[in-house]
Every structure is written in C-alpha cells, then in structure tokens.
N, C-alpha and C positions, 0 to 999 in steps of 0.2 A: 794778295795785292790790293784787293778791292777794301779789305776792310782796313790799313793802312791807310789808304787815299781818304776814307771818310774821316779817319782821325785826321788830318792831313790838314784836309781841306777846313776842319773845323776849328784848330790849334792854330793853324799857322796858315791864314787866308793872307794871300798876297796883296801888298799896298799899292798904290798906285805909281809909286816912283820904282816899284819889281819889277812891271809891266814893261816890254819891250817895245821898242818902236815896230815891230812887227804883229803887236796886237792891237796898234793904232784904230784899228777900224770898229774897236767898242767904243773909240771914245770920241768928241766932240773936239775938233782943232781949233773952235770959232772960240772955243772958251777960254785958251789961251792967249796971254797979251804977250808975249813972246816967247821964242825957240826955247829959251834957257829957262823957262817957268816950269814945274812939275806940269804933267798932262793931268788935266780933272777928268775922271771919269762920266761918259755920257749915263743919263738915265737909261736903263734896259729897256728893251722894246718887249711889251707884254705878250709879242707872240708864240702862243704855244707852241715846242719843239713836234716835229712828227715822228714819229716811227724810224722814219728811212732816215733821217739828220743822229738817231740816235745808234742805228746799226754803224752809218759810215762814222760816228764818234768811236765807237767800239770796236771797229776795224782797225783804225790809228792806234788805239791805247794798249789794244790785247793781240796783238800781233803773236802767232806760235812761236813757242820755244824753237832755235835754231836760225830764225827770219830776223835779221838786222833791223832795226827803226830807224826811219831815215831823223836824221838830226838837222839844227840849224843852224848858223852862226849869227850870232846879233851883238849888240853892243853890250847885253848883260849877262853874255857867256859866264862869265868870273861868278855874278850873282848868281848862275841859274846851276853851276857847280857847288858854290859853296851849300846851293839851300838843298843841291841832291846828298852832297854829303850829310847832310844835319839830318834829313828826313830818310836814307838810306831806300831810295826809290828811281827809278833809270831817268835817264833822261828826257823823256819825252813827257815827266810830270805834267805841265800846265796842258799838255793836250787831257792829261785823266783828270787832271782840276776840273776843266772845263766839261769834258763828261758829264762827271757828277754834277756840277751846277745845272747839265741838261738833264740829269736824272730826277737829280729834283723835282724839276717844274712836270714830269712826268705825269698821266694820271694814273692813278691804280692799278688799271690795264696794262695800258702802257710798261710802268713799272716792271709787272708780271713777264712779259713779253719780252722786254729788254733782257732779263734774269736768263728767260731762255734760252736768247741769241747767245747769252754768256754762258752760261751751261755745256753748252753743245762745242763753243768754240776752247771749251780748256781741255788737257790732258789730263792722266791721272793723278800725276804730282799736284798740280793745280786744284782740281779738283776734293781730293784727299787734303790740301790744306782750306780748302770752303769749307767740309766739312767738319775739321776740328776750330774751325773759329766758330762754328754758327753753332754746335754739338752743346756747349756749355750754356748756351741760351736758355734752353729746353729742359733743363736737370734741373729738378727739385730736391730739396730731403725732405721727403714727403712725414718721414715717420719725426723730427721736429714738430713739423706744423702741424700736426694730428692732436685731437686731444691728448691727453697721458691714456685715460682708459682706453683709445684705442689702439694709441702704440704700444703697450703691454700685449693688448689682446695678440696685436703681430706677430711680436719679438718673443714670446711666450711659446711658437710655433715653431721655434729653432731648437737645434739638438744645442745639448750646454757649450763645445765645446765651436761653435757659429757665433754661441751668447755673446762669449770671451773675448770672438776675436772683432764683432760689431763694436765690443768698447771700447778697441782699442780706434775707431774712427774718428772722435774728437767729440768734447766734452760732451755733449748735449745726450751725443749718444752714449755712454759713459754713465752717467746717472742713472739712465731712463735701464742700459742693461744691468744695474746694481742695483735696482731699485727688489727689495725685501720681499715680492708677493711675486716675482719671477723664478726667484730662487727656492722660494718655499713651495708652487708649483712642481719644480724641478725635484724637493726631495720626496714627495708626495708622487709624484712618475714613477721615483725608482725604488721606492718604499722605505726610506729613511727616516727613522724614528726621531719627532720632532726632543725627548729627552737625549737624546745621544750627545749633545754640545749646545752649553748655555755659560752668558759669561756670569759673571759676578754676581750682578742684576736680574741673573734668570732671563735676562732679552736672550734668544736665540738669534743669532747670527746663521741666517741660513744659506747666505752663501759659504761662509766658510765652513758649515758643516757640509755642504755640499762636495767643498775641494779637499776636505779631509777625508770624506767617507770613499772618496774617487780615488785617493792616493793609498788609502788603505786597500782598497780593492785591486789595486794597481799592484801593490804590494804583496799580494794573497797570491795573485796570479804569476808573477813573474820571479817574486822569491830574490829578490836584489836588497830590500832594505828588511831588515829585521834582526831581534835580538833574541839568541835562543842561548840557554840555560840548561843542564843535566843536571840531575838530582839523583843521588846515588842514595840505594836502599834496600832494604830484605834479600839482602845478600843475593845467593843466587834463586832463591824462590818465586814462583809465580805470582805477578799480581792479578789478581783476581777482580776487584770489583775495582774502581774510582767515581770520586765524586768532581767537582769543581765549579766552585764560589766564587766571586769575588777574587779574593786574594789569597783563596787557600782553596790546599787542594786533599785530600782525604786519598789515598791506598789502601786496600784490601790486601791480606796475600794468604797465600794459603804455611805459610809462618808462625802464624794467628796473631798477629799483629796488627795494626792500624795505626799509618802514620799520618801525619797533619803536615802539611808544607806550605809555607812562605813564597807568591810567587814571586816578589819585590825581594826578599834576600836571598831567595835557592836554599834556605835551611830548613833542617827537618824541627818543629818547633816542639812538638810533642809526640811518643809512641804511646799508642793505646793498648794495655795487656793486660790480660786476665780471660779472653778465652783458652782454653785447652784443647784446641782444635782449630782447624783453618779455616780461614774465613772465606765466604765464596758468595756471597750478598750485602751490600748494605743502601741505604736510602737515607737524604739529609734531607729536613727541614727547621728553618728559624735555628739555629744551634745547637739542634738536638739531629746526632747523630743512631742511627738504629742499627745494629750488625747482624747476621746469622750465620752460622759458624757448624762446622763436623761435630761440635761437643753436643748439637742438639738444642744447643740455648742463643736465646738472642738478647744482646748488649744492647741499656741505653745509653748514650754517651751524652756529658755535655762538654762540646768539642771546645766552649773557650774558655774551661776552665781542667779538662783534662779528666775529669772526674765521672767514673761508671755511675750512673743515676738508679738503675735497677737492670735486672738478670732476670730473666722471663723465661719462666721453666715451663713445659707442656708438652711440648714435641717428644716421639720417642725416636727419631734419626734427625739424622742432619736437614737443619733449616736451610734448603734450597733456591730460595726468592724470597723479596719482601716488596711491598707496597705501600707510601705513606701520604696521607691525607689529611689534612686538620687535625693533626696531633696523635691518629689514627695510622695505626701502621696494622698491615695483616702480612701475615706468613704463610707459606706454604714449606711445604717439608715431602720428602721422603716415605715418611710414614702413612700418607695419600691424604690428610686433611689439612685443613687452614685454620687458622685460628684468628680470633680478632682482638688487636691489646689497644689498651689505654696510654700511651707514654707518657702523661703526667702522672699517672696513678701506679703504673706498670700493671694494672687488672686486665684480666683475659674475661673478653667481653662475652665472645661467642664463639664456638665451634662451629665449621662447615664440615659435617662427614656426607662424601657422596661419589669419590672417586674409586677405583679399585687398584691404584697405582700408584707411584711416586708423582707427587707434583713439581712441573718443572718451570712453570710461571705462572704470574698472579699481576691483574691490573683492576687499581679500587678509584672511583672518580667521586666518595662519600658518597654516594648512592646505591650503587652495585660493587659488587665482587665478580669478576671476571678471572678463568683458571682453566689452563690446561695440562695436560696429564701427559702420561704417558700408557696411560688408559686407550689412546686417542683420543678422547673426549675433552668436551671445550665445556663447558658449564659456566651457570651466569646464577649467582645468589644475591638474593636478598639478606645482608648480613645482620640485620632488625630482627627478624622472623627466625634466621639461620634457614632459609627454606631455598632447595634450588629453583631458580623459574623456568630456565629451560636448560636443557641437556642436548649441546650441539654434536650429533651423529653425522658423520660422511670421511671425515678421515680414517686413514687405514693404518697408519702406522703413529709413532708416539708423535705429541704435537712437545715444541721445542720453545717456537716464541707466537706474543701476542702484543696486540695493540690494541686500544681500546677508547674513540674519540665521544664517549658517552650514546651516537646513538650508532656506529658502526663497529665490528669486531673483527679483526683480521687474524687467523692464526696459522702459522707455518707448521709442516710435518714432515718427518722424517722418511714421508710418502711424495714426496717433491712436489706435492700441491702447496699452495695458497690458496684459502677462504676465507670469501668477505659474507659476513652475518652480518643481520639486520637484529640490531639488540631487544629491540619491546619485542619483535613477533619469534623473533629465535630463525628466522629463513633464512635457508644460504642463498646470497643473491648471486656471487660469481666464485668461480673456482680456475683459478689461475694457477696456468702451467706453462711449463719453458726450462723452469731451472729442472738438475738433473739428480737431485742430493737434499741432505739435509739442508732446510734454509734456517742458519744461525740467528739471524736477526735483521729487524725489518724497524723501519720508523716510517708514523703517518703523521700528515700536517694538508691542514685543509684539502683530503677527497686524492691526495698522491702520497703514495705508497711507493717509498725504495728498501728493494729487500736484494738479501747477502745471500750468497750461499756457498756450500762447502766446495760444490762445484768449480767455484774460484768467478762465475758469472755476478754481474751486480743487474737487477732490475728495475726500471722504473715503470709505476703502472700507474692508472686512473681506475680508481676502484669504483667508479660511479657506472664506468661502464665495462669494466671490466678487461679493457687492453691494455698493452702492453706498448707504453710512449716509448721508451728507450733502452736500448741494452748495451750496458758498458763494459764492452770488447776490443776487439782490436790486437794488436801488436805491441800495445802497451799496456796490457789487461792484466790482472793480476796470478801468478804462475800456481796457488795454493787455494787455498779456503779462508773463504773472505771473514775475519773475525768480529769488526766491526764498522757499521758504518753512522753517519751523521750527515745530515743537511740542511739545506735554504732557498730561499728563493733563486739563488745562485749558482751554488756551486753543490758537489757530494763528497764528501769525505770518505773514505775507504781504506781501510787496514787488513793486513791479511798475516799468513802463516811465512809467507817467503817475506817478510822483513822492510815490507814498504808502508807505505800512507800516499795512498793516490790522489790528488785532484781531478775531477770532472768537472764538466757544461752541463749541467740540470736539463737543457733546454735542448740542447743538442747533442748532446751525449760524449760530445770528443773530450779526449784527454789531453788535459793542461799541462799538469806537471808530478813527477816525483819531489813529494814532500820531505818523506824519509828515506830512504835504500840503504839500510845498515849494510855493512861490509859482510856480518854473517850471514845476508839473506839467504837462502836454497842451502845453508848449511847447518842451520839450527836457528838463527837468528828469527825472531819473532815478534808483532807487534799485537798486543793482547787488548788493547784497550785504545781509545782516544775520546777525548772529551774536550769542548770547544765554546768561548763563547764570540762578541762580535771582532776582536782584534786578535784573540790568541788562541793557539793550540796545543793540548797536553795530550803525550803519546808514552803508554806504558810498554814498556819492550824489554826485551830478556830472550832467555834461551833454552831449551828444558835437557842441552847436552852440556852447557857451559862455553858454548862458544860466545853469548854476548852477554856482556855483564847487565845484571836488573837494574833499571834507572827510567828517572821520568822525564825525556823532553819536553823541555817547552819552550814555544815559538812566540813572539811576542812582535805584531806586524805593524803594532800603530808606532812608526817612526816615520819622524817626519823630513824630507828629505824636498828641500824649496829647490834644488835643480833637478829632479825627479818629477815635480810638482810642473812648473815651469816647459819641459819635455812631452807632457801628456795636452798641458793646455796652454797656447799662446799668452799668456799674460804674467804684467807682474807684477807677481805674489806677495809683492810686498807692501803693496796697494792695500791688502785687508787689514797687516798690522798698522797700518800709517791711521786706516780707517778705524781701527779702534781706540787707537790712541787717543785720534779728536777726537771721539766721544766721551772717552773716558774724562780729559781734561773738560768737554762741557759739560759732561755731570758732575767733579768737583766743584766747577765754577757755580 
C-alpha cells in the first residue's frame, strides 16, 4: 500500500477544487472574494512534523486488517469515489496523502523511525508484500556489469550443463555463455581433442564440438541411438586377429584368409590369399599390411591395391606375433626366436636367438625389442647389436601377454602374476596379484593398467604404485574368460568367451551396460576380438560348435539425435545451426 500512495501522491496530486470543505483549515478563507470562487490554497506553515503527528498519521492510514476506517461524508463524496476507483486504494486515501506529505518533510531520523512504527504495525501479508516491492531495488546482474574477462572467469566455474541453462537468461547472458574460450575450456576439462570437429574453415566450433562429443557419449552409454551393421565371413572359422582404420577394417582367421571391409558399405572389398595355413597375427601400418600365418611365413600386403608385396621366409614353425614400427616389423615364432624384416625391402635384418621356448609375444617401440616366452622369461633386445640387455627372471610359469610404454614393461603369466619392470635397469618394481588364471591380455595408457583374465575377473591397476584401483565384478561380471579388452579415459570395453561385450566406469568400476549378448552366449557363442575408435565399435564373434554364425559387428554411435541432444541439455540446439549459418553467409559476404 505504501508504495502505491507514493506513486499516488506523485501522478495524481490533488487540485484544489478536489479538496473538501472539510479540509478547509489548510487553506486561507480571506483569500476568497466569494462562496462560489475555487478555495486558493493557504501557503504551508514551515513547521516541522513531530514524531507523535506522524505515529497518530499512521495510526489513521494503516489501521489492521479486520478494523473498519471510519469514513466521512462531504460534499465530494462522488469525487473522492471516483478517484478511489481510478487509483484502486480504500477510502481513507487523502488521510495517507497527507501522511506522506508529512513523511516527506520528515528528517532522516525521523524517516527511519516512522518505517519502524510501520513495520511493527503490519501483518505478514502486509509485510511479505513490503518485501517484494523493495526486493527488486537491490538485484543487480552483476556478471553484465563485470568486465567480459571477469564474467568468463565466473561463468567458466559452472558444470556445462548450468552454462546452458544461464543462456537461456536473456541476451547479454546468452553471448557472454557462447562466448568460444568457455567452451573450449570445457573441452579441455574433459579431454576432447581440439581435431575432432572443424568446419570448412578449420575454425573449430567448440561449442558444438562440445554438444556432440556429449551426445556421442550419451550415446555410448545408454545405447538408444546408433547404427550397427553385420558383416558376414570366413564361414564358420575363427577370426583370429583384426585390425581397424579408418574406414576399413582387416580380419585374420585361421581359414588363411584376410579379409578387408568397408565400414560405409558393410561389403567385403577384397579377400587376401596365398597363405597355406592360418592366420593367427597381423599388424597395419600406412597401407602396408603384415600377416604371420601356421605356414611359418609372413605376408606383406598392400591392402589398397590387394596385392602380396613380399613372403618373408625364416621361421621354422608358425609365426606367433608380430610387431610394427617405421616400416620395421619383427616376429616371433614358435621356433623360440625373433627376427627383424625390412618391409620395403622384405630383408631380414637381424636374428634374436636367446629364448629356450615358443615365443608367444613381442613389443618393438624402434629402439628395443621386448618378448616373452613361454620360457617364462621376458627379455628386452637391442635389435642393432642382436644383443639381449636384460633377461627378466621371476615368473614361473609361461608369460602370455605384454605391454611395453618405452620406459615400463608389463608381462602377464600363466602363473597369475603381473610384473611391472623398469626397462633400462631390467628391476621388477611390482608384482601384482588378485587374478586367479591365465591373464590374456592387458592394455597400458599413461601409468594404468587394465588386464583380462581367464578367470573371467577384469583389473584395473596403477602401476606406479602398484595397486589395485578397481575390479570389475559384480552380478553383472562376465560368466567366462575375458578374451579381450580396450579402453579410455572413460570407459572399458571387455569381451569374453560367454558372448558378451561389457561396458564399465573406468573411475568407478560399475557396470553400464551390455553391448553385445549374443543369443548363443553360455552355449558356444563367442566374442574373439573388438576393436574401437572414438564413435564406433567392431566385434568379431563366432562359435567353435556352430551355434553362432562368424561375422563382424559394427556399432556406429555418432548419430545425431537434436531431441536426445535437447533432453540431456536445456537448450535450443538449433541456436548453433542458426549460428553457423550467419557466419557462413558473413564469410561469403
């Protein structure tokens, strides 16, 4: 009501012909020359209002809810209706007119003091509407008025999906939350590779890479949008090794075959034949494919033109692994040594003889040659020299897989350890235990280590110090022997013997989702192989009874789905086509 009467009073101050003969006593009668003349107002007396003239004013005006105001009748009844009607204020307005004119002349004090007699005298309604008139005085948009660099610094401070819903506030904010060095922060947080999405121009739009890599992710997780593909091949036989490029994708099988696929048409574009035995190894680099095969010999291929480059003869069993490096590929075989070829030349560079065993992996980084046996023994060569530098002793039974990030060396055993070697000095630094079996295979990526094992256990470890961050178990754990796994800063991928492809939480171990669950699982159905890069997944499966037919899935996540998009983040998505468009037409222009 208060803040009414001061509009009131300010808009629509009353004339002198409003004024009642009952307010006659502000004005001078001497100054009228007759009855029927307008009354002229007297000059006001400059005497200060007191305290107590302005409580007993506010007694009159603000009378509690419930308590009648007593009313008057006078001659301008009619007027003093109509002007409540217009002004939508009770009757007894000209007594809160008058109020506030004694408000006015208040001193500062005073003022204050008046506020509190008024305070005290309202209820909560009353009260509760003081506060939403006065509430709006006090609001800033502080991050407006801010420079830009500090409103960034702010706004920069929010999760993305706060960013979104702050622009939908109104312009200013709008800008400032699309502003390019917020967003490119944001993909930088979450490790999004500034090549992953550029338009035309090579400008990087980093919000929209931002809301594509989120709906891809989105996508990964939840399994709602995607396009998957089968690819039918090597009949009923096992695939053995894969590769995957680009847009193609390479098969192994032990068929002796080598097939090439198309992942844009699902067709098989080219079969590579000419071993005489199956194939159980190969390695791509730049177009040049490598294979090692039962026949003992290893194939170079050149995959885009279909054509065998050279046949590399040396081994006397079957070539078991390969490793390729700047054009440098080395083998291991069977026969317990390594060899090292040229594949431009197809010359066999150097012999490693120094194992007593079958070699059953080999990791070369153009420096060293790393190999373990079935010896138990891990060995590290200088393939320059042909000389071993050190011979790693502690394992007890055959070693199966290794990793090797130039200055660490991890190798798994059929002794259900894991050891992490220190490569220049050859020292086991840790020896990590838990799984219960052979462990199949392990991938390391900056200083973490997830390894498979037949046990059907997946681990994740911290080789730096040696424990054991997580183990992916549960009730949705995989029922066989884990055959292979892959991962990321995100997620793990995991394939096993019972017919699945698992998703996990890297960070926190839990299980997302079933990727794959062939219908044959637990009954011959198999998943041998998966290979992955940032939007899709290739899964080789088969069955070594004939219950699932040999074929290659593949999942393809990057679809884009703008009410999917839309559901994960308040906004609309179509704000960034709209925004490309203007630019596009200012850079024609």
């Amino acid at each position: 009501r208060i803040q009414i009467l001061f509009e009131v009073n300010v808009v629509m101050k009353p004339s002198c012909h409003q004024i009642t003969r009952k307010r006659s006593r502000h004005f001078n009668p001497s100054s009228s020359s007759s009855s029927e003349e307008p009354l002229t107002p007297e000059t006001p007396t400059k005497r200060k209002p007191t305290l107590g003239e302005s409580a007993t004013a506010m007694s009159v005006c603000c009378t509690r809810e419930g308590t009648a105001a007593p009313t008057t009748t006078t001659t301008s009844s009619l007027k003093r209706k109509r002007f409540s009607s217009q002004t939508d204020i009770s009757e007894n307005s000209y007594e809160v007119l008058h109020w506030v004119d004694l408000f006015k002349k208040f001193s500062e004090d005073d003022k204050k003091s008046a506020l509190d007699l008024l305070s005290d005298m309202c209820n909560t309604n009353q009260a509760r509407y003081i506060l939403k008139k006065i509430e709006p005085r006090f609001q800033r948009d502080f991050i407006t008025l801010l420079p830009k660099e500090l409103a960034l610094s702010i706004l920069k401070l929010l999760d993305p999906s706060d960013l979104l819903n702050a622009a939908c506030t109104c312009k200013p904010w709008r800008v400032l939350c699309n502003d390019p060095l917020l967003w490119k922060d944001k993909c930088r947080q979450y490790d999004i590779p500034s090549h992953y999405f550029t338009n035309d121009n090579n400008i990087i739009n980093w919000k929209k890479l931002f809301l594509t890599r989120q709906e891809l992710d989105t996508n990964w997780r939840t399994g709602k949008n995607f396009i998957k593909k089968e690819l039918k091949g090597h009949d009923d036989h096992v695939i053995t090794c894969l590769q995957f490029h680009g847009d193609m994708i390479i098969s192994g099988s032990d068929d002796s075959t080598l097939k090439v696929w198309s992942v844009s048409s699902g067709e098989c574009t080219m079969a590579l034949t000419g071993h005489t035995g199956g194939v159980w190894c190969s390695q791509f680099e730049d177009n040049i494919l490598c294979s090692g095969s039962t026949d003992r010999t290893i194939r170079v291929w050149d995959v885009s033109s279909g054509h065998c480059l050279y046949t590399l003869y040396g081994h006397s069993s079957t070539v078991r692994c390969l490793s390729i490096f700047n054009k440098v590929v080395v083998s291991g075989s069977r026969d317990a040594t390594l060899r090292v070829w040229d594949v431009r030349t197809g010359e066999c560079k150097h012999v490693l003889i120094g194992h007593m065993a079958a070699v059953r992996c080999v990791k070369y980084d153009g420096v060293r040659v790393v190999s373990g046996a079935y010896d138990c023994l891990v060995k590290v060569w200088d393939p320059a020299t042909e000389t071993c530098l050190h011979s790693l002793t502690g394992h007890t039974n055959r070693v199966y897989s290794l990793q090797f990030d130039g200055s660490h060396i991890v190798s798994g055993s059929l002794d259900t350890t894991i050891r992490v070697w220190d490569a220049v000095s050859g020292q086991c630094l840790h020896v990590l235990s838990g799984h219960r079996s052979l462990t199949s295979g392990m991938e390391l990526k900056d200083n973490i280590l997830v390894s498979g094992n037949a046990d059907s256990f997946v681990k994740i470890w911290d080789i730096n110090t040696g424990s054991c961050l997580q183990t992916l178990s549960g009730a949705s754990k995989h029922q066989s022997a884990v055959t292979c796994l892959l991962f990321n800063k995100t997620y793990v991928l995991t394939s096993s013997d019972d017919g699945t492809v698992k998703l996990w939480d890297i960070t926190t171990g839990e299980f997302i989702r079933d990727i794959v669950k062939l219908e044959s699982g637990g009954s011959g159905g198999v998943v041998w192989r998966i290979e992955q890069d940032k939007t899709r997944l290739v899964c080789a499966v088969g069955s070594r009874n004939g219950t699932e037919e040999t074929k290659l899935i593949v999942f393809d996540f990057n679809v884009t789905n703008k009410k999917a998009l839309t559901d994960i983040y308040p906004l609309d998505v179509e704000e960034i086509e709209l925004t490309e468009r203007s630019n596009s037409n200012e850079n024609n222009n």
